[in-house]
C-alpha positions in Angstrom: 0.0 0.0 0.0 2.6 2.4 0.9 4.7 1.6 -2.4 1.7 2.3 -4.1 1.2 5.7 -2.6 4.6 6.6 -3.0 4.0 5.5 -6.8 1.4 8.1 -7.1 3.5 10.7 -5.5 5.9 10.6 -8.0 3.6 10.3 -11.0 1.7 13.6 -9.7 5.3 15.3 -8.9 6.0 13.6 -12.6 2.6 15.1 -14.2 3.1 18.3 -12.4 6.8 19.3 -13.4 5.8 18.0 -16.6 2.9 20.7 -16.9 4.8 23.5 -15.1 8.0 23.8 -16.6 6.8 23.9 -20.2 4.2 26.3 -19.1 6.3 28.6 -17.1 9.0 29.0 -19.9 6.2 28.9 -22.7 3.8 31.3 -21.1 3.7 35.3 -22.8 5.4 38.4 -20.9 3.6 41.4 -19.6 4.8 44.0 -21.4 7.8 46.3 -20.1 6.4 49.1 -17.7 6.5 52.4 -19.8 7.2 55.6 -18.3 6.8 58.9 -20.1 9.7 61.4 -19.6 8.6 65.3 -18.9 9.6 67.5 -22.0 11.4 71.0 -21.3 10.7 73.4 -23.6 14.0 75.5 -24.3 13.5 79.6 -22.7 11.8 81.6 -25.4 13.6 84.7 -26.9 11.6 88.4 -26.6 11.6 90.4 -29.8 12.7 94.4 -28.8 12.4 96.0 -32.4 13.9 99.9 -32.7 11.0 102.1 -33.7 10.7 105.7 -34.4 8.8 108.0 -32.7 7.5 109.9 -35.7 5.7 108.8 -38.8 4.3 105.0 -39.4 6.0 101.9 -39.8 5.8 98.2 -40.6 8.5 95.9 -40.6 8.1 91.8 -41.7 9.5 88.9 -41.8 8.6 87.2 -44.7 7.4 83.5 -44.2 7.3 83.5 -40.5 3.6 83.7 -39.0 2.6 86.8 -37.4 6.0 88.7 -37.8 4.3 91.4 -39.0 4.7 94.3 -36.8 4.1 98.0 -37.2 4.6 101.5 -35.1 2.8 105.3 -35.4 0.3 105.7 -37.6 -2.7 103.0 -38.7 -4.3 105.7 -41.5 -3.6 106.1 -44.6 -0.6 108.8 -45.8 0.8 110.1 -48.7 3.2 107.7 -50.1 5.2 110.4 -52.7 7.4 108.1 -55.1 6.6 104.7 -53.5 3.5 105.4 -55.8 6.1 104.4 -58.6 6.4 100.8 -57.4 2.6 100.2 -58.2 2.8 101.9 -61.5 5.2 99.7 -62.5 3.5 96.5 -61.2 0.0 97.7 -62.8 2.2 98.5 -66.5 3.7 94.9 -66.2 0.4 93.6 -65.4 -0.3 94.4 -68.2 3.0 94.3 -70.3 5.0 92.0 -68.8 9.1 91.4 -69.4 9.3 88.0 -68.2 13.1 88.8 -68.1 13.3 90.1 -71.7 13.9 94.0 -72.6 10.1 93.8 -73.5 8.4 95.9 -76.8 10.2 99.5 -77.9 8.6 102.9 -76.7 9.3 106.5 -78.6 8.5 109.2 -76.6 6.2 112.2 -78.2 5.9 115.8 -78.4 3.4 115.3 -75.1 5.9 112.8 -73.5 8.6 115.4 -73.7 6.1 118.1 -72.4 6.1 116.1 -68.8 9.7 116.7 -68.4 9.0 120.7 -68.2 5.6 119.8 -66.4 7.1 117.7 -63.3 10.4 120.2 -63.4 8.2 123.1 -62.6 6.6 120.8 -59.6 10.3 120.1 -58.2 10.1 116.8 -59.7 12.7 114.6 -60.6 13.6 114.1 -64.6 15.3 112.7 -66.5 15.8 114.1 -70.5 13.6 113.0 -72.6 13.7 114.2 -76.3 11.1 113.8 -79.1 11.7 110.8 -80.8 13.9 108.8 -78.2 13.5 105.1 -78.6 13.9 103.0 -75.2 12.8 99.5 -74.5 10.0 99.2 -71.8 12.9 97.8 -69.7 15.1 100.9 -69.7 12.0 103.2 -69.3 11.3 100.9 -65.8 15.1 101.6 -64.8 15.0 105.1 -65.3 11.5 105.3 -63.5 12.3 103.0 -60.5 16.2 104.1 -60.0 16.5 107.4 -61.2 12.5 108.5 -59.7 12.1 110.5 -62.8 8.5 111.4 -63.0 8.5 112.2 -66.8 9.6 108.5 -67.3 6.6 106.8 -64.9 4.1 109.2 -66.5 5.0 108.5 -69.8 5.5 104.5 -68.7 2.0 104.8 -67.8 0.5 106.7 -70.7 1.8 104.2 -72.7 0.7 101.1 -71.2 -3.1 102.4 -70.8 -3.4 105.1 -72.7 -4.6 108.1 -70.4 -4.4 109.3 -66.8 -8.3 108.0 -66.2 -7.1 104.6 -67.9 -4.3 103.8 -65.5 -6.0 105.1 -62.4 -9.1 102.7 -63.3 -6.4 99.7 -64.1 -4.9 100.8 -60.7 -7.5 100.5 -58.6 -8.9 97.1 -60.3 -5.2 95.7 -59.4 -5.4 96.9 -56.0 -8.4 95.7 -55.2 -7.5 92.0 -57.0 -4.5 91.9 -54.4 -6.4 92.9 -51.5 -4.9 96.3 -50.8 -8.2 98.1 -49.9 -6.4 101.2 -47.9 -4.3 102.5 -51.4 -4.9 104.8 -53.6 -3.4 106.7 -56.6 -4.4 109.3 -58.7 -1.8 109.3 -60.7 1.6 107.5 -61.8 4.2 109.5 -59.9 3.5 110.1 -56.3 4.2 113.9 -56.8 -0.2 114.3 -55.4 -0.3 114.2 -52.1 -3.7 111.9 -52.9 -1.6 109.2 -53.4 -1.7 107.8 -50.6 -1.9 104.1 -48.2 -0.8 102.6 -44.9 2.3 100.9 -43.9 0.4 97.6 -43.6 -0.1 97.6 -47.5 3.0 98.8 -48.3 4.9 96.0 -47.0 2.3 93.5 -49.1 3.2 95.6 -51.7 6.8 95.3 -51.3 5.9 91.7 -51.2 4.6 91.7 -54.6 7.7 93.8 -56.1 10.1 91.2 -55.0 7.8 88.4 -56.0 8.3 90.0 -59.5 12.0 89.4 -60.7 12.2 92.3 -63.0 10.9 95.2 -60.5 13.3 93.1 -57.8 16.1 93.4 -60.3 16.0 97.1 -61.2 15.0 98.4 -57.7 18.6 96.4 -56.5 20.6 97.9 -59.4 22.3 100.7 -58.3 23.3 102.3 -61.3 22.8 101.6 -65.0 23.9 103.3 -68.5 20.8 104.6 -70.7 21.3 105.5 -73.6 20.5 109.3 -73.9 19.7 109.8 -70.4 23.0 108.8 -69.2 24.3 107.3 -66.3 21.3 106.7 -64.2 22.5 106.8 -59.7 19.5 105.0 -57.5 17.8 107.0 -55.1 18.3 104.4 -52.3 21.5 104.8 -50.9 21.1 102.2 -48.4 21.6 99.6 -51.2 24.0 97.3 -50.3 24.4 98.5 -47.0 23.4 96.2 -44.2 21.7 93.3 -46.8 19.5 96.3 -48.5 18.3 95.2 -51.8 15.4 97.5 -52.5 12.5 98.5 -52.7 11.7 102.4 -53.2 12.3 106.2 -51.9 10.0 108.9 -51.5 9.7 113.0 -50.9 7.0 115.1 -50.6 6.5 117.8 -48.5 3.1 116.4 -47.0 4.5 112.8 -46.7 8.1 113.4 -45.7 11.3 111.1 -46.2 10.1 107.5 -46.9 11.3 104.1 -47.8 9.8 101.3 -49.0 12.9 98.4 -48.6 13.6 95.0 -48.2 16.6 93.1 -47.3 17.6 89.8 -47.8 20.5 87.4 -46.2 21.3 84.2 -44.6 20.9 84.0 -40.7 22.2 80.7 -39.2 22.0 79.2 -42.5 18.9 80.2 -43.8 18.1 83.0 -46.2 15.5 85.5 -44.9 14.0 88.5 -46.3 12.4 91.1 -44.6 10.4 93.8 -46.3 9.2 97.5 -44.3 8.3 100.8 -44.5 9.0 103.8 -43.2 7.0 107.4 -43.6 7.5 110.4 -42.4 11.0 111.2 -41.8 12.5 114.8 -41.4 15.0 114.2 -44.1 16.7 110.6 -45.6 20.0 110.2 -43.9 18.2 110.4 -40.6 15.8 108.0 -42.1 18.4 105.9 -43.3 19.6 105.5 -39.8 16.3 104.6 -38.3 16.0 101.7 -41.0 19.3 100.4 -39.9 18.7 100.4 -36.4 15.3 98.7 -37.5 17.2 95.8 -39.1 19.4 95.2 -36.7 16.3 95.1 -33.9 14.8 92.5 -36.3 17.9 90.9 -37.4 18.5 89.8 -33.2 15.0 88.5 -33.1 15.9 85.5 -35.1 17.0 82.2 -33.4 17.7 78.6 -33.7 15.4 76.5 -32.1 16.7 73.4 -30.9 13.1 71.7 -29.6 14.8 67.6 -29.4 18.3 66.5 -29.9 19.2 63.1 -31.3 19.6 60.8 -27.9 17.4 62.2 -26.0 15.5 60.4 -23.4 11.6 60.9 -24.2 10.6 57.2 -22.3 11.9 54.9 -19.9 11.3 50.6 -20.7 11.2 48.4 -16.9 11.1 45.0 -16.8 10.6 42.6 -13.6 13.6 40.8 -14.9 16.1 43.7 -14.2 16.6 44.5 -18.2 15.5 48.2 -18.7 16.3 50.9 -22.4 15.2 54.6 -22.7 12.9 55.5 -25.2 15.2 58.4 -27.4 14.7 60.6 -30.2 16.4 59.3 -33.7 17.1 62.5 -34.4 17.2 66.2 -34.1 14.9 68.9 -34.5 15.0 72.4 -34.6 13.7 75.8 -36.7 15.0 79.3 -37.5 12.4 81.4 -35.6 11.4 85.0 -35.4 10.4 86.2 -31.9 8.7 84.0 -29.5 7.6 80.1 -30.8 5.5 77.9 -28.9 7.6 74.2 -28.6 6.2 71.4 -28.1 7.2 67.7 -27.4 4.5 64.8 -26.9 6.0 61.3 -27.0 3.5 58.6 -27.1 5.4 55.3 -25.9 4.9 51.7 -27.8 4.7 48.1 -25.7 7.5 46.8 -25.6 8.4 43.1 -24.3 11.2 42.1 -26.2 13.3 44.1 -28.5 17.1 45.5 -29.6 18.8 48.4 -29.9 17.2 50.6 -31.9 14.2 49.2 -32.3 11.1 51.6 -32.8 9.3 52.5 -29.3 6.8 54.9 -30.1 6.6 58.3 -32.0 7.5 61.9 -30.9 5.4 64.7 -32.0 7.2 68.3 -31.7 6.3 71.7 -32.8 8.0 74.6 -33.4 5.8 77.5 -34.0 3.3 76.6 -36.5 5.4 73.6 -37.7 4.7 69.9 -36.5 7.3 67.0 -37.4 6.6 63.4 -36.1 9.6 61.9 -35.0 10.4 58.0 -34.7 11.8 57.0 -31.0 13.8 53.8 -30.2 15.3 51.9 -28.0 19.1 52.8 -26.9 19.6 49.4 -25.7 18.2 45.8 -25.9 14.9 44.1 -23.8 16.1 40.9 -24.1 13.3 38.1 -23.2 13.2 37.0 -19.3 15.9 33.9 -19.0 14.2 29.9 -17.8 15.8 30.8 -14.3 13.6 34.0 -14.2 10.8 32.2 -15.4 10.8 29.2 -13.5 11.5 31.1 -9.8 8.9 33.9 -11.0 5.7 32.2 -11.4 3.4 34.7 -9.7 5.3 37.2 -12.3 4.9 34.9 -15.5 1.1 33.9 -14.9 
């Protein structure tokens, strides 16, 4: 009897080692505990721009979202010879160069009246005989660089025909771009009623430089015309501090002004910025207000860095001691102008067994208005719990 018993014991010890070894090392693993690391954002940078206290102006960043900024004035002003830069983008409307020297104009008797007309205004000229054969091209240079008021009127004239004409086309093309708070009444700027705000004038040094042609003669400084001569550009800031445009202006009621843009590479990135300035007492102190204005803006920009390659966005646990950081496969980080929102929200994969550099969820960052999704993985192996583990861990394995 008590060899049978004893029989039975080791059958069911038999049975029972039989069913829980194979079990035990056959049975699935819980996943790894995940544990979400907290994101840092990195300290945003104020934006201190240099303003003048007289006048209006508007200053922009192109490309970067809600750079715009502006000081003094919100109304409307007289605009003097920045009223150039939309006669030329209204003619080219409709006579465009697409980069050629574009169709031949001969000035007339009445062309070579506006040089005595605009004179006896204090206007700038520029000669202008009977007869004189330019291409639409040179007749753009002389108006944009030189500010001869003969040369946009007659520019003008040509392209529509009369001073009602062009108005009518002027206002048609402002409206189609959206700039409800311009007006001209005529090519020159030399009227007073030409006038717009400083918001509009930086959209519409927006659509100058969108234009290679006006962007190419407003950053020429000078250029040989035949008859005319040696033609200087009114914008001595050109070339200084990254200037590349856009447009002067006098006129008693509107002051010193300038319409300009400059463009250059800041931490590896070419940025333009287009502004405005009205009201000046006289250019060269105008001048130096738009200088200290670009360098204001110019220390606004920054490099981002929101994740570097490495970093720790998740930490992997296991009950077997084996444990790996979720990290970022790679960096991220944005030229910004002012102050940018960053962001960081991992969201962690489970994870039982797995190498180095295996994916372990995703990252999604944003800088400003700009969302990337960023792999993470593992910085080390999870390897799979050993048989020792397994069989001494039951109450962990089932």
């Amino acid at each position: 009897m008590r060899r049978r018993i004893l029989t039975i014991l080791a059958l069911a010890v038999v049975v029972a080692v039989g069913v829980y070894v194979p079990a035990t090392l056959l049975a699935p693993i819980a996943p790894a505990s995940a544990t979400v690391t907290k994101f840092t954002a990195p300290a945003e940078k104020s934006l201190s721009l240099s303003f003048p206290s007289y006048g209006a102006t508007a200053v922009e960043a192109v490309g970067f979202t809600d750079s715009l900024k502006t000081s003094g004035d919100a109304k409307p002003r007289s605009i003097a010879s920045i009223s150039k830069i939309v006669t030329a983008l209204v003619v080219l409307d409709k006579k465009p160069l697409d980069g050629s020297q574009g169709p031949k104009i001969t000035f007339t008797a009445s062309d070579h009246a506006l040089y005595a007309r605009y004179l006896a205004q204090n206007g700038e000229v520029a000669d202008m005989p009977t007869g004189l054969t330019l291409t639409e091209r040179q007749t753009l240079q002389v108006a944009l660089i030189k500010s001869a008021n003969n040369y946009a009127s007659a520019l003008a004239y040509w392209a529509y025909g009369s001073n009602d004409a062009f108005v009518d086309a002027v206002s048609a093309w402002l409206k189609k771009n959206g700039l409800d708070h311009t007006r001209l009444v005529e090519p020159t700027g030399l009227s007073a009623a030409n006038q717009s705000t400083a918001t509009d004038l930086v959209k519409i040094g927006k659509l100058a430089l969108a234009n290679p042609d006006v962007a190419k003669i407003v950053s020429t400084k000078s250029v040989e015309i035949p008859t005319v001569g040696t033609v200087e550009n009114s914008n001595k800031l050109l070339g200084i501090d990254s200037v590349v445009g856009i447009k002067t202006g006098t006129l008693d009621e509107a002051g010193a002004c300038l319409l300009f843009a400059s463009r250059e590479t800041i931490e590896g990135k070419e940025v333009t910025v287009i502004g405005v300035m009205l009201g000046g007492v006289d250019h060269d102190s105008l001048d130096a207000d738009i200088q200290k204005l670009l360098a204001s803006v110019k220390s606004g920009f920054q490099t981002v860095t929101a994740v570097t390659e490495g970093t720790a966005f998740g930490t992997y646990a296991t009950e077997w001691g084996a444990n790996a950081h979720a990290v970022a496969s790679k960096t991220v980080s944005k030229l910004v102008y002012g102050k940018a929102t960053v962001r960081a929200v991992p969201s962690l994969d489970p994870v039982t067994e797995a190498s180095t550099g295996d994916r372990a969820g995703t990252l999604e960052v944003t800088i400003g208005e700009t969302t990337t999704t960023v792999p993470l993985e593992l910085d080390h192996p999870i390897p799979a719990p050993d048989a020792w583990w397994r069989l001494t861990n039951p109450s962990l394995v089932f």
